[in-house]
C-alpha positions in Angstrom: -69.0 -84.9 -22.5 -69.8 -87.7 -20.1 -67.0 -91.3 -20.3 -64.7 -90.9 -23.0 -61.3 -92.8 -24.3 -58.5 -91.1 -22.7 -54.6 -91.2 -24.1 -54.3 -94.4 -22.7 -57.8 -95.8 -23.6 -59.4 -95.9 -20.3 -62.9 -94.4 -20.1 -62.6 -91.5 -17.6 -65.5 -88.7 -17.4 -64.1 -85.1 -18.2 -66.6 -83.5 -16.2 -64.6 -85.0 -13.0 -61.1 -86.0 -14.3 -59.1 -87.1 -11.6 -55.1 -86.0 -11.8 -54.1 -88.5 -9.4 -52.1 -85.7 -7.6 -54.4 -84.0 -4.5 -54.9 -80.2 -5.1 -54.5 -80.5 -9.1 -57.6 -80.3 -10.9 -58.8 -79.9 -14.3 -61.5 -77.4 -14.8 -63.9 -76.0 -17.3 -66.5 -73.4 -16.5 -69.0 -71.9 -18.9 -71.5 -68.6 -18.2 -72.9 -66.1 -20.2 -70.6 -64.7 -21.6 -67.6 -66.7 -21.7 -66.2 -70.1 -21.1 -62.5 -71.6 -19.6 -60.5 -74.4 -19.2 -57.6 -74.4 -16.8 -55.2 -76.3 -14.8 -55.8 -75.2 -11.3 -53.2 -75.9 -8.6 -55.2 -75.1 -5.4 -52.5 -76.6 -2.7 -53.0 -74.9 0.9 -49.4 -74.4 0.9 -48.4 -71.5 -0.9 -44.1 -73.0 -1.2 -45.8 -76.8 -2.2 -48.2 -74.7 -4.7 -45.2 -72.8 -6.0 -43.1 -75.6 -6.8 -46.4 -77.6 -8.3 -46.2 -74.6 -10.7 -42.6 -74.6 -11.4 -43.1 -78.4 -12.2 -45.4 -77.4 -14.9 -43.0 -74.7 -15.9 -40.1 -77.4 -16.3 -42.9 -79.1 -18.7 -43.4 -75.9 -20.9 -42.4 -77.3 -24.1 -44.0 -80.5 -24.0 -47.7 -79.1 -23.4 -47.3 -76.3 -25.7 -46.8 -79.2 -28.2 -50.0 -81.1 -26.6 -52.0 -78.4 -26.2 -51.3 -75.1 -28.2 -49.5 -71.8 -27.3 -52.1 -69.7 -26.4 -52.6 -70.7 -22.5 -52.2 -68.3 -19.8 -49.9 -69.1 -17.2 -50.1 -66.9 -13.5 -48.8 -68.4 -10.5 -50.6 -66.4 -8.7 -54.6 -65.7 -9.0 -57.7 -66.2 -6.7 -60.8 -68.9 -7.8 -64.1 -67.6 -7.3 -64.1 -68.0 -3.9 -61.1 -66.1 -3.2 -58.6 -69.1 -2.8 -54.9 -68.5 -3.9 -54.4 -70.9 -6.7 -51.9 -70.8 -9.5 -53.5 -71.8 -12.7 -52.8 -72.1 -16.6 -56.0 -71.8 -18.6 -57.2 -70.3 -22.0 -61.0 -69.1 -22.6 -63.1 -68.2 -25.5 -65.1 -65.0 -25.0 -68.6 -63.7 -26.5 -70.4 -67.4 -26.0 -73.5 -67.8 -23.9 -74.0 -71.8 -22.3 -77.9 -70.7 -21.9 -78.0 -70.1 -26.2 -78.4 -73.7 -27.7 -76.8 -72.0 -30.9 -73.3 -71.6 -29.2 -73.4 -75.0 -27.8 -71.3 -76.3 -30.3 -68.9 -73.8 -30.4 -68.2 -75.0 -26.6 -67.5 -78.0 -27.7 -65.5 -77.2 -30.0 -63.5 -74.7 -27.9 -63.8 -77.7 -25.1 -63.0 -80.9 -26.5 -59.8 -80.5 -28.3 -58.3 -79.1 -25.7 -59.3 -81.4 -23.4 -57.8 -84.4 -25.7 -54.8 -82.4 -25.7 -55.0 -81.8 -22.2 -55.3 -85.2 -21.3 -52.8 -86.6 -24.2 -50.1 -84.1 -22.4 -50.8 -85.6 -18.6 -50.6 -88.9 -19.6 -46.7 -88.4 -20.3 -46.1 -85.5 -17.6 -48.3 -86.8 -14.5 -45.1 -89.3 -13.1 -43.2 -85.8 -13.2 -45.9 -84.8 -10.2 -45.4 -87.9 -8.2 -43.7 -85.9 -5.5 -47.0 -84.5 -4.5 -49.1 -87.0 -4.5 
């Protein structure tokens, strides 16, 4: 999952997709027993955070469209290191990233969504200007 075509035909590596917009990142995580994909607003400023949020809120429609319905949204969570963030993410559970036999069941689970992901952000990123 290394340089891809995004939305807008530029290569840009999924591993490290860069938003544009400091404090919004794109994540995926896999272990050993599960694996996620989120949108993770991480701003120090719990107000600036809020309102990053309600700016993806005010884009509902258009990425359940891009992307499906079944993301999560919270506004308020904790990364693994115990940072307030607000994210929106979906997982898939019961898959193990050490079992070469669910490896492509990852992808699967990864790549649409991060087309989709990507195909949404192209059209909603100028809406985030504001906090760049």
């Amino acid at each position: 999952m290394g340089l891809n075509l995004s939305a807008e035909f530029e290569k840009i590596n999924w591993i490290n997709y860069r938003t544009g917009v400091k404090h919004l990142h794109f994540r995926m995580d896999a272990d050993k027993r599960s694996a996620i994909i989120m949108i993770e607003l991480a701003h120090p400023d719990a107000g600036i955070r809020r309102l990053m949020f309600e700016q993806f809120e005010a884009y509902q429609t258009m990425f359940k469209e891009s992307v499906g319905a079944e993301w999560i949204w919270e506004v308020e969570a904790e990364n693994n290191y115990g940072k307030e963030i607000s994210r929106i993410y979906t997982t898939i559970e019961g898959v193990n990233i050490f079992k070469e036999e669910d490896w492509f069941t990852l992808i699967d689970f990864f790549k649409p969504r991060l087309r989709a992901l990507d195909a949404f952000w192209c059209d909603a990123k100028y809406g985030f200007d504001l906090f760049k």
